[in-house]
C-alpha positions as CSV (number, residue, x, y, z in Angstrom):
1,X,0.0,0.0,0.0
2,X,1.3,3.4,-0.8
3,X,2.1,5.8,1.9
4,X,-0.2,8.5,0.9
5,X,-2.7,6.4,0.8
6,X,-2.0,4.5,4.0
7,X,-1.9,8.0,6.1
8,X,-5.0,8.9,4.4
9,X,-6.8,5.6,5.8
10,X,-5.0,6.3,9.1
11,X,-7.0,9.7,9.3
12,X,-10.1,8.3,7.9
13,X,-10.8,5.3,10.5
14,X,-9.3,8.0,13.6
15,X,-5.6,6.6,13.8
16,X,-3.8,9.4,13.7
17,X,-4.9,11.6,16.6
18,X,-6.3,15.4,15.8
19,X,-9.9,14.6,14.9
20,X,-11.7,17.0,17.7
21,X,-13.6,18.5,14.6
22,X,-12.9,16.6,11.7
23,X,-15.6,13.9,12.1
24,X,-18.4,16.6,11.9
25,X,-16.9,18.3,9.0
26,X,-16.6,15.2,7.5
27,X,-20.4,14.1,8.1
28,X,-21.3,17.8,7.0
29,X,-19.1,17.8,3.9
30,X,-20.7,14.4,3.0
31,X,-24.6,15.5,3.4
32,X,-23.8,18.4,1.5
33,X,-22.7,16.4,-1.6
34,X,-25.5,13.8,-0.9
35,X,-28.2,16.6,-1.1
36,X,-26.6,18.5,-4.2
37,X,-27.0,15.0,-5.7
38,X,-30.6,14.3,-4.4
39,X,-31.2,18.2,-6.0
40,X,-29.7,17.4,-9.3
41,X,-30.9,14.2,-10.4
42,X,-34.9,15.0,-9.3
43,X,-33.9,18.5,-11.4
44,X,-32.7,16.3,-14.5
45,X,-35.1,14.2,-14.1
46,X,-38.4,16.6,-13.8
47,X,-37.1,18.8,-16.5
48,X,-36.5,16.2,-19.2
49,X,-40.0,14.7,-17.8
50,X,-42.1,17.6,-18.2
51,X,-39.9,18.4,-21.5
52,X,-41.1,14.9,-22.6
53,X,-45.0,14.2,-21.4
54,X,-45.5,18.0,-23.3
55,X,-43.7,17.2,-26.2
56,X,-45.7,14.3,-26.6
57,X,-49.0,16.0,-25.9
58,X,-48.6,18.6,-28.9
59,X,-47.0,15.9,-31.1
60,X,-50.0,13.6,-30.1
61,X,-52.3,16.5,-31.8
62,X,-50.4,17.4,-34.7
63,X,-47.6,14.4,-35.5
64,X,-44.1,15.7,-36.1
65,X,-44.0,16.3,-39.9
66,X,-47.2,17.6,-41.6
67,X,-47.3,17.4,-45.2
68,X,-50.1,19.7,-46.8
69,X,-51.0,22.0,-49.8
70,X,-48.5,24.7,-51.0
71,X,-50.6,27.6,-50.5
72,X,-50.5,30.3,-48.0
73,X,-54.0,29.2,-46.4
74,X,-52.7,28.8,-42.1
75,X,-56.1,28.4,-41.6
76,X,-58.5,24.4,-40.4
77,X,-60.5,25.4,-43.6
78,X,-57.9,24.0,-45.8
79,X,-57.3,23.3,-49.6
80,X,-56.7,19.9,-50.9
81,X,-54.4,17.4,-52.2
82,X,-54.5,13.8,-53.7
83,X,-53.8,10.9,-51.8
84,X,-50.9,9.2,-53.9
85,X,-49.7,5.9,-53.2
86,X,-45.9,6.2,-54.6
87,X,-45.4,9.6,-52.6
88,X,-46.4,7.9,-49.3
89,X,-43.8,4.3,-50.0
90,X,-40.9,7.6,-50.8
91,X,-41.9,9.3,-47.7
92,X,-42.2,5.9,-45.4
93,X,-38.3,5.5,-47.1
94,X,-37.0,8.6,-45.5
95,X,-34.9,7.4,-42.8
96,X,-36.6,8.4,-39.5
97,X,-39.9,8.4,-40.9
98,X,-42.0,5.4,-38.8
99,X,-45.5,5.9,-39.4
100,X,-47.7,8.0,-41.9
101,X,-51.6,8.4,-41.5
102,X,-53.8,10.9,-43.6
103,X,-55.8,13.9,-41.9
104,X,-58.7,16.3,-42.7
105,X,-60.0,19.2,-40.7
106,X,-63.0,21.2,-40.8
107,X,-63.9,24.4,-38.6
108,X,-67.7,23.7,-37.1
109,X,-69.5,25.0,-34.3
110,X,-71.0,22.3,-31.7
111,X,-74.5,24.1,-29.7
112,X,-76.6,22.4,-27.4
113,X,-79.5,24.1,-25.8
114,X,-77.9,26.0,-23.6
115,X,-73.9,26.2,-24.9
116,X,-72.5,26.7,-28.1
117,X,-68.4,26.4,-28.9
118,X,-66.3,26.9,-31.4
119,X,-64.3,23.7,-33.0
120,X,-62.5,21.8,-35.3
121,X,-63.3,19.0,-36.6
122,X,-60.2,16.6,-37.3
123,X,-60.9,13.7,-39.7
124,X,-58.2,10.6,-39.4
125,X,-58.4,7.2,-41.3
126,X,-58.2,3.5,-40.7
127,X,-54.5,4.1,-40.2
128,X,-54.4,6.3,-37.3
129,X,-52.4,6.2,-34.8
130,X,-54.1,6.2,-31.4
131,X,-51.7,5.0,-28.6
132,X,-51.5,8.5,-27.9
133,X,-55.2,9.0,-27.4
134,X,-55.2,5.6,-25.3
135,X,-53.3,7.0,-22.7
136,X,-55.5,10.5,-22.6
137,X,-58.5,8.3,-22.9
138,X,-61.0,8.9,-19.0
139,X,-64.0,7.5,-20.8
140,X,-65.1,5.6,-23.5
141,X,-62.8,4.2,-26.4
142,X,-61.1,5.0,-29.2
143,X,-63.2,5.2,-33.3
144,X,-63.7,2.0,-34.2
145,X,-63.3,2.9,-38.5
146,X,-64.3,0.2,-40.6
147,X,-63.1,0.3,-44.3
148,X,-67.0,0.6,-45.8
149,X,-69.4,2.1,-43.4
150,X,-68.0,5.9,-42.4
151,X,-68.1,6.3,-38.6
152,X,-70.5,8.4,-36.7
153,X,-68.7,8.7,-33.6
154,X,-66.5,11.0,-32.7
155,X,-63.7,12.0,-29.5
156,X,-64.0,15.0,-27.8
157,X,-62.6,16.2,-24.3
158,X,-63.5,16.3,-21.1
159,X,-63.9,20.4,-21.1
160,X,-66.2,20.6,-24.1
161,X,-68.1,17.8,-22.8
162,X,-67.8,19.6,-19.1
163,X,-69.0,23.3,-20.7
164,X,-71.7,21.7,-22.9
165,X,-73.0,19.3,-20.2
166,X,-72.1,16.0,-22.7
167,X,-71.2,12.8,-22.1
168,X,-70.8,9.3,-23.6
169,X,-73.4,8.0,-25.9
170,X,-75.0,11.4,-26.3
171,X,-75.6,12.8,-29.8
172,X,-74.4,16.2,-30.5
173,X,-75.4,18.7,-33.5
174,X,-72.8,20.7,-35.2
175,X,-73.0,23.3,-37.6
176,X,-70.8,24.3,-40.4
177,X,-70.8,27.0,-42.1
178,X,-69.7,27.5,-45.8
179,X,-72.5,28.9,-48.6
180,X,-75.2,27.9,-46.2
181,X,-75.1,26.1,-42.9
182,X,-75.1,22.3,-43.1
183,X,-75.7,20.2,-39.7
184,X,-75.0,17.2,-38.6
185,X,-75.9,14.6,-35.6
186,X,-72.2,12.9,-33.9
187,X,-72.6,10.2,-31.5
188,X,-69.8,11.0,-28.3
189,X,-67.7,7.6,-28.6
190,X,-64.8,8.8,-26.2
191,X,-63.7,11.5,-24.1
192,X,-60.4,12.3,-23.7
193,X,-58.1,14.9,-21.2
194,X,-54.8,16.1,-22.1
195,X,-54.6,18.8,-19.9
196,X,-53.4,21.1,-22.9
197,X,-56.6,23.5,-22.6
198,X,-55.9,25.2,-25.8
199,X,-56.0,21.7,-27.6
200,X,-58.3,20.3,-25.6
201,X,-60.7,22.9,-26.7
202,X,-60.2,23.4,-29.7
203,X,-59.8,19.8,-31.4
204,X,-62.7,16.6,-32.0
205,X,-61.3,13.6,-33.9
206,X,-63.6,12.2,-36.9
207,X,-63.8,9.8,-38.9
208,X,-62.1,11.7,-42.4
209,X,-64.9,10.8,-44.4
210,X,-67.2,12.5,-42.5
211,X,-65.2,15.9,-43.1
212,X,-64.5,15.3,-46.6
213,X,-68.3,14.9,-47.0
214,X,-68.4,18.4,-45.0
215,X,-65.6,19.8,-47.6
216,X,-67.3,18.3,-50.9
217,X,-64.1,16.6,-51.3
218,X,-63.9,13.1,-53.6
219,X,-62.7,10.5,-51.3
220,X,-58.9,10.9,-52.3
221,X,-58.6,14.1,-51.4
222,X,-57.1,14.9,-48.0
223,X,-55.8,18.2,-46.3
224,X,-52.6,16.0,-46.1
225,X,-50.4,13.9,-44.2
226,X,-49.2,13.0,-41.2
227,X,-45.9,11.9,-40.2
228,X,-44.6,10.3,-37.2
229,X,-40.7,10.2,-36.6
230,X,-38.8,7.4,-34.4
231,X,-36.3,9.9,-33.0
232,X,-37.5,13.5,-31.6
233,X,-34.0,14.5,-31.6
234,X,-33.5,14.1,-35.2
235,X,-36.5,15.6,-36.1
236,X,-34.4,18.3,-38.7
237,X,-32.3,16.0,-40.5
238,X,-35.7,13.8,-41.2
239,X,-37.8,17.1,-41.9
240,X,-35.5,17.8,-44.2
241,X,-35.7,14.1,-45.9
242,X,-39.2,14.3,-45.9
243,X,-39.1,18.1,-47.8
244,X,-36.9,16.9,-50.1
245,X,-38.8,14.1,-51.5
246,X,-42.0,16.3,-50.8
247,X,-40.9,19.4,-53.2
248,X,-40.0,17.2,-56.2
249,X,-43.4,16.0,-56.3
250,X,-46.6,17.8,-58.7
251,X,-50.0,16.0,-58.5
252,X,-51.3,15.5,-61.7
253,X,-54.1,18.8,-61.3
254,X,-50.4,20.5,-60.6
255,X,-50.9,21.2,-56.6
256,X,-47.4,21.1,-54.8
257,X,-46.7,20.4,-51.3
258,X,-44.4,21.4,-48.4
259,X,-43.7,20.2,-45.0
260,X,-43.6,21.9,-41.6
261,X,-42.3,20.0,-38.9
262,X,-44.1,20.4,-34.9
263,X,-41.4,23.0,-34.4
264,X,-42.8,25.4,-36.6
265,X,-46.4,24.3,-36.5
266,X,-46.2,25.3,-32.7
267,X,-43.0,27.8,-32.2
268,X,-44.0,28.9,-28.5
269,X,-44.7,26.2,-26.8
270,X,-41.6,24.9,-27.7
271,X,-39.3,27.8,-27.5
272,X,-40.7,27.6,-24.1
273,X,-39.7,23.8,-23.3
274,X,-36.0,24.9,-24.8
275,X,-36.0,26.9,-21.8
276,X,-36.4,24.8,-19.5
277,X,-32.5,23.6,-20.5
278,X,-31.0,26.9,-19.3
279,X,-33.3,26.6,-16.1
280,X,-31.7,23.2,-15.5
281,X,-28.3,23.9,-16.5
282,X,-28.2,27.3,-13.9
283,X,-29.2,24.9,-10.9
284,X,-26.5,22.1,-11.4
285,X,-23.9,24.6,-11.6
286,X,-25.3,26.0,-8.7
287,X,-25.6,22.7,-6.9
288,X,-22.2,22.0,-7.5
289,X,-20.6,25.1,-6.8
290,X,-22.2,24.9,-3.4
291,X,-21.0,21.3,-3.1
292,X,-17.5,22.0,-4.3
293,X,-17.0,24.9,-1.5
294,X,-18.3,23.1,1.1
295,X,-15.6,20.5,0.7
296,X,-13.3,23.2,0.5
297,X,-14.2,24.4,3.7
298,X,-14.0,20.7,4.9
299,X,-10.6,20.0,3.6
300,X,-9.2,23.2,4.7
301,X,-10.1,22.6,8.6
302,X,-9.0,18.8,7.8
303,X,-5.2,20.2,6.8
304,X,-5.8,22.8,9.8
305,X,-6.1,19.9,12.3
306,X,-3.2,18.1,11.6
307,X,-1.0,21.2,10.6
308,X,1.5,18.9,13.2
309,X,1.1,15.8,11.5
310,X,2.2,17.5,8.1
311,X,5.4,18.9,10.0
312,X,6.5,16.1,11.4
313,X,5.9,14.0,8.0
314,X,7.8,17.1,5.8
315,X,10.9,16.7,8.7
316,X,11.1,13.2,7.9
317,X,11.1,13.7,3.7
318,X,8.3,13.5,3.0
319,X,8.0,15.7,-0.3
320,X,4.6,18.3,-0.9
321,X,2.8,16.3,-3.7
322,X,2.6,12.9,-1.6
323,X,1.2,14.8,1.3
324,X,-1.0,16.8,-1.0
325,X,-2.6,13.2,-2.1
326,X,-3.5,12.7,1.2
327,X,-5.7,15.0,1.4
328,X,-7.3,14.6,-2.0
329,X,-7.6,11.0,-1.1
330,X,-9.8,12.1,1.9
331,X,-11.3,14.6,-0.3
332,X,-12.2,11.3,-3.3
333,X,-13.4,9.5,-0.1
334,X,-15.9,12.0,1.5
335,X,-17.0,12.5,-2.8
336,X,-17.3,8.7,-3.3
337,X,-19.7,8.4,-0.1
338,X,-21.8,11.3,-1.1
339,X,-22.1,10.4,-4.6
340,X,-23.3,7.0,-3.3
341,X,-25.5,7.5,-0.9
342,X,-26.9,10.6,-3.0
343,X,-28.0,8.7,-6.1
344,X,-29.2,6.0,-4.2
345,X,-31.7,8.5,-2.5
346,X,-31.9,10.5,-5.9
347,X,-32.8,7.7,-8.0
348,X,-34.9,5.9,-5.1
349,X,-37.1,9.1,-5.3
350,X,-37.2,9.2,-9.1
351,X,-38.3,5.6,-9.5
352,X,-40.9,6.3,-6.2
353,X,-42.7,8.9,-8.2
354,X,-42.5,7.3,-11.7
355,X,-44.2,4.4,-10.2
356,X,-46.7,5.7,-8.1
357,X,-47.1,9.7,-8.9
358,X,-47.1,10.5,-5.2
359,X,-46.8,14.4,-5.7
360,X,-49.3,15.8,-7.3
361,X,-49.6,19.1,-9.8
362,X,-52.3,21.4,-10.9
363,X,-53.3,21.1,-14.7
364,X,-54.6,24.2,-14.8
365,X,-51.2,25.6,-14.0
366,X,-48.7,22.7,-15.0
367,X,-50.5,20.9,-17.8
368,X,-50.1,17.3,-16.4
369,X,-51.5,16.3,-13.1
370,X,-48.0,14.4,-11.8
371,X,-44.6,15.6,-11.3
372,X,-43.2,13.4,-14.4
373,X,-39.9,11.8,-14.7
374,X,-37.4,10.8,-17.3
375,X,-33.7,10.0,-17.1
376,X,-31.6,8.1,-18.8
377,X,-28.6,6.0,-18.2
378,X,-26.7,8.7,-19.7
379,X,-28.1,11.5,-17.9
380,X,-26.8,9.8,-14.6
381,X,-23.3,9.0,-16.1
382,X,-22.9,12.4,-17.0
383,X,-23.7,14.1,-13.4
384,X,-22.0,11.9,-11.7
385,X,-18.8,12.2,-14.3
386,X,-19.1,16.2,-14.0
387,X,-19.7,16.7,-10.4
388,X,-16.6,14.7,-9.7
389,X,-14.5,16.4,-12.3
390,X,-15.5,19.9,-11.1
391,X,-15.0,18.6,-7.0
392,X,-11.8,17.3,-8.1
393,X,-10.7,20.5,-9.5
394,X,-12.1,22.8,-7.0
395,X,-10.0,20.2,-4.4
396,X,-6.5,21.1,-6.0
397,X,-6.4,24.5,-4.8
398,X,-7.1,23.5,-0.9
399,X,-4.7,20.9,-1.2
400,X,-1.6,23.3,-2.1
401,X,-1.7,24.6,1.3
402,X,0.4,21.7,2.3
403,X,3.3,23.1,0.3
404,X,2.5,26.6,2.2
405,X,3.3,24.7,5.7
406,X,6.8,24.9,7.4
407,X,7.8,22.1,9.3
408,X,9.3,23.5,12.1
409,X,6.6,26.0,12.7
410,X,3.9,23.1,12.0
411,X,5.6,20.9,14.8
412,X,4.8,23.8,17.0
413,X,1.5,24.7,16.1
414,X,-1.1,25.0,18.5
C-alpha cells in the first residue's frame, strides 16, 4: 500500500490523533454532496419529464411532420391534395420516418340548448395512430373505422363535454358554415383529457370521411399527411428528408406540397420547453458550486487539524505532492460516499414517483396532473462524471496549502 494512501486511511478510521472536529466536518461535507445530488438528479429528471410528457402531448395532436397543400391558407379550412400511393412508399423511405396516416379538418361549431363552442373537426383514417389517445383516454374508447361504413362517432374532451353538459353516448349537433349552414348529428364515442386547454378545446377527432363529406371533397382528397418520426431529436435531418422528397413531387391537377415539422407548427410552446435547458443547467452549476466549497471548507479545517502531522511528516522527507494526495484522497473519499448515498436516494425518489405519482400538480397551472420523470442512463453517467470532475478541480487548490506549511513551525502549532 502506498504511503499516501495508508496515512489517508489512518485519518479516515481516527488513527492518527487530531480529529476533535474533523468527524463533523466530515459528516457535513458528506450531506452536502449527498443533497446536491438528491437536487440534481430529481432537477434532471423533472425537466426532461415535463420536456417529454409536453412534447408528446402537442406531437399527439399534430404528428411531427405535416405534409399539406403549398398555399398560404394557415387556416383548419384547408385546400386539398391527392392521396398518392408512390409519394407515401418515398416518404415511409425517408430514414426516421416510422408511421404516416392521412388527416382532414373542418372548422364547425357544436350548440346544445344551452352552450354553443367553437371547434375543429379533425378527420383521421383507418390508419391512425391512437396510442397516444389511449393514454389520454378517461372515458369511453377509441373510433372503431371500418373500411366501408364511415363512422359516426366522434372523441372530444372532457372540457367541451364539461362546458356543454355531454357525455358518452349522447348525440351532438354541429354546424358548419360555408354557402349555407349544413348540420349534422355525432354520437360521443370517447372522451379524452390532455390537460393542454388550448388543444383540448379546440380539437374533435372524426372519422375523415365525415369531413370530406363536409368539404365536398372526392374520397382521395385529403388536407394532407401525417408523419410520425422514431427519434424527436433528429426531427431536422428527417424534416428535411421528408421536404426533399416532398418538393420534387406535382399531383397531376399541378398542386405542390411542403412540410412543416411540430417545431414550426407550434414555435412557442416549444421555444418555451427549450428553456427549460437553461433553467436546469443554472441549478447544477449552482448545486455544485455549493457542493465544491463546502468540501473546501472541509478540507481546509481537515489540513488545519493536523498542521503537526504534516510537520513532522515534511521533517522526515516526505516531499509536498505525496502529502498533497493525502488530502485529496480524503477529499475522493468524503466524494465517493456522497455520490453514493446521493444517487441512491436520488434515483430511489425518481423511481418512487415514476411508479406511483405520489406528488401531485395542478393542470390548470402545469398541464399534467404528476410531477413526471425521465432520465436516462446517460443523464446519470454524466452528473456523476461532471460533479466529480469539477469537486476534483475545485479540491487542488485547498490541497496546495500543504506546500505553504513549514515544518518547524507546523511541529509547534497550536
Amino acid at each position: 500500500m502506498k504511503l499516501e494512501l495508508f496515512i489517508a486511511n489512518k485519518i479516515k478510521s481516527g488513527g492518527i490523533s487530531g480529529k476533535r472536529l474533523a468527524g463533523p466536518v466530515v459528516k457535513v461535507a458528506v450531506a452536502g454532496i449527498v443533497l446536491g445530488m438528491v437536487v440534481m438528479i430529481i432537477s434532471v429528471a423533472t425537466g426532461m419529464g415535463f420536456q417529454k410528457e409536453i412534447r408528446e402531448k402537442i406531437i399527439g395532436f399534430g404528428s411531427h411532420i405535416q405534409v399539406v397543400s403549398y398555399d398560404f391558407n394557415l387556416s383548419y379550412q384547408t385546400n386539398p391534395i391527392e392521396q398518392d400511393m408512390d409519394l407515401e412508399e418515398q416518404m415511409l423511405s425517408v430514414p426516421g420516418v416510422r408511421h404516416i396516416q392521412r388527416f382532414a379538418t373542418k372548422p364547425g361549431l357544436i350548440k346544445t340548448r344551452e352552450e354553443m363552442q367553437g371547434i375543429v373537426l379533425r378527420g383521421v383514417g383507418q390508419e391512425f395512430d391512437w396510442s397516444f389517445f389511449r393514454t389520454i383516454l378517461v372515458d369511453g374508447h377509441p373510433l372503431s373505422l371500418g373500411e366501408e361504413k364511415t363512422s359516426n362517432g366522434i372523441l372530444l374532451s372532457d372540457d367541451l363535454a364539461g362546458m356543454l353538459g355531454l357525455k358518452v353516448g349522447d348525440k351532438v349537433p354541429m354546424y358548419f358554415f360555408e354557402d349555407q349552414i349544413r348540420a349534422r348529428n355525432f354520437t360521443i364515442e370517447g372522451i379524452f383529457d390532455s390537460h393542454l386547454p388550448e388543444l383540448d378545446e379546440t380539437f374533435v377527432i372524426a372519422d375523415i370521411r365525415q369531413v370530406q363529406r363536409l368539404n365536398n371533397w372526392e374520397s382521395s382528397q385529403i388536407s394532407g399527411y401525417e408523419l410520425l418520426a422514431g427519434d424527436f431529436d433528429e426531427l431536422m435531418q428527417t424534416g428535411m428528408g421528408v421536404a426533399e422528397v416532398v418538393s420534387g413531387h406535382i399531383t397531376p391537377d399541378g398542386t405542390m406540397m411542403r412540410t412543416r415539422t411540430i417545431r414550426q407548427t407550434q414555435p412557442q410552446i416549444f421555444g418555451w420547453l427549450d428553456l427549460l435547458d437553461m433553467n436546469i443547467i443554472v441549478i447544477l452549476v449552482l448545486i455544485v458550486l455549493v457542493a465544491g466549497f463546502n468540501m473546501i471548507t472541509g478540507l481546509l479545517i481537515l489540513i488545519l487539524e493536523r498542521t503537526n502531522m504534516i510537520g513532522v511528516l515534511k521533517a522526515m522527507g516526505i516531499a509536498d505532492w505525496p502529502l498533497r494526495k493525502v488530502f485529496l484522497t480524503l477529499a475522493a473519499n468524503i466524494t465517493v460516499r456522497g455520490l453514493f448515498w446521493g444517487n441512491l436516494l436520488g434515483l430511489g425518489f425518481c423511481w418512487a414517483q415514476a411508479g406511483f405519482g405520489f406528488v401531485k400538480l395542478d393542470p390548470a397551472n402545469y398541464f399534467l396532473d404528476t410531477v413526471p420523470i425521465h432520465l436516462s442512463l446517460l443523464h446519470i453517467l454524466l452528473l456523476n462524471v461532471g460533479a466529480i470532475f469539477t469537486i476534483f478541480l475545485m479540491m487542488l487548490g485547498p490541497s496546495y496549502l500543504v506546500a505553504r506549511i513549514s515544518p518547524v513551525k507546523a511541529i509547534r502549532f497550536e
